[in-house]
N, C-alpha and C positions, 0 to 999 in steps of 0.2 A: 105794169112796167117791170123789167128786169133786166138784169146785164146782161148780157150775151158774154158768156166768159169763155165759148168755145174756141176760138181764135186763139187766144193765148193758151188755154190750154194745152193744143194743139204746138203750140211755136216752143213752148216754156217744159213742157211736162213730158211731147213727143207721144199724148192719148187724143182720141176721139172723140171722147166725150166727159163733161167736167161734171165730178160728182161730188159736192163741198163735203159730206163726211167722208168721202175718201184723200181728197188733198190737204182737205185742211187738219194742223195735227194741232191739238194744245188748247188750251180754254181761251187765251187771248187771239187767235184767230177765227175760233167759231163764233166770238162774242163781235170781232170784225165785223164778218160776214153777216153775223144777225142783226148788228147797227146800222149795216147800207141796207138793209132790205126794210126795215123798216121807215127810214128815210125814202126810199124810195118810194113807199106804202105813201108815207106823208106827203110829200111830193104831186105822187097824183092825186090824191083826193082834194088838194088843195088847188089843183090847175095853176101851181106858181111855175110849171115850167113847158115852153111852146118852143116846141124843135123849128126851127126856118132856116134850110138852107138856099145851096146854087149849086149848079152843077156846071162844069166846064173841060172843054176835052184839049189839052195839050200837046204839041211833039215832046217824045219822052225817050229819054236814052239811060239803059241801068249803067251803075260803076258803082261795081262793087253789093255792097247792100244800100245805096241810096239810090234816088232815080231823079235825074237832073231835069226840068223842064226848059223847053225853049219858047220863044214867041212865035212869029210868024216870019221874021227874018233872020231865024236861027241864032238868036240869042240867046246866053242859057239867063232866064229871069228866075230860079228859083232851081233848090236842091232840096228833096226829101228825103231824109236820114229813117232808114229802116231797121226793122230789129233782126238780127241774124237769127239762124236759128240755136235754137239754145240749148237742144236734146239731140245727138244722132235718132235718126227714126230707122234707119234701117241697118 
């Protein structure tokens, strides 16, 4: 098990691909990084954690950086608040 950290990498940093001794600068962040991964070490070998989701498809309209969902009679039943991007990439 592991984080998939490339998504934020990507949103947060404006790279490719996340390389924790290149992001992370300082002893209190590598000690971070080295405390979830060992929790996550623990975690699985422990089987204390069972993913279960649902999956469900919605009318969806963006505004802005959130993206609004509707029901079936175009009601808006929920708003998801998104991360902007946080780095020019280009």
């Amino acid at each position: 098990m592991y984080f998939q950290l490339g998504s934020f990498s990507t949103a947060w940093l404006g790279t490719k691909s996340f390389k924790p001794h290149k992001h992370f600068s300082g002893d209190e962040a590598r000690s971070v990084f080295s405390d979830a991964q060992r929790l996550l070490k623990e975690i699985k070998s422990a089987g204390s954690l069972r993913a279960v989701g649902s999956v469900a498809f919605y009318k969806a309209q963006s505004n802005g950086d959130d993206i609004n969902l509707y029901d079936d009679t175009d009601n808006n039943i929920a708003k998801l608040h998104g991360l902007r991007q946080q780095v020019r990439l280009y």
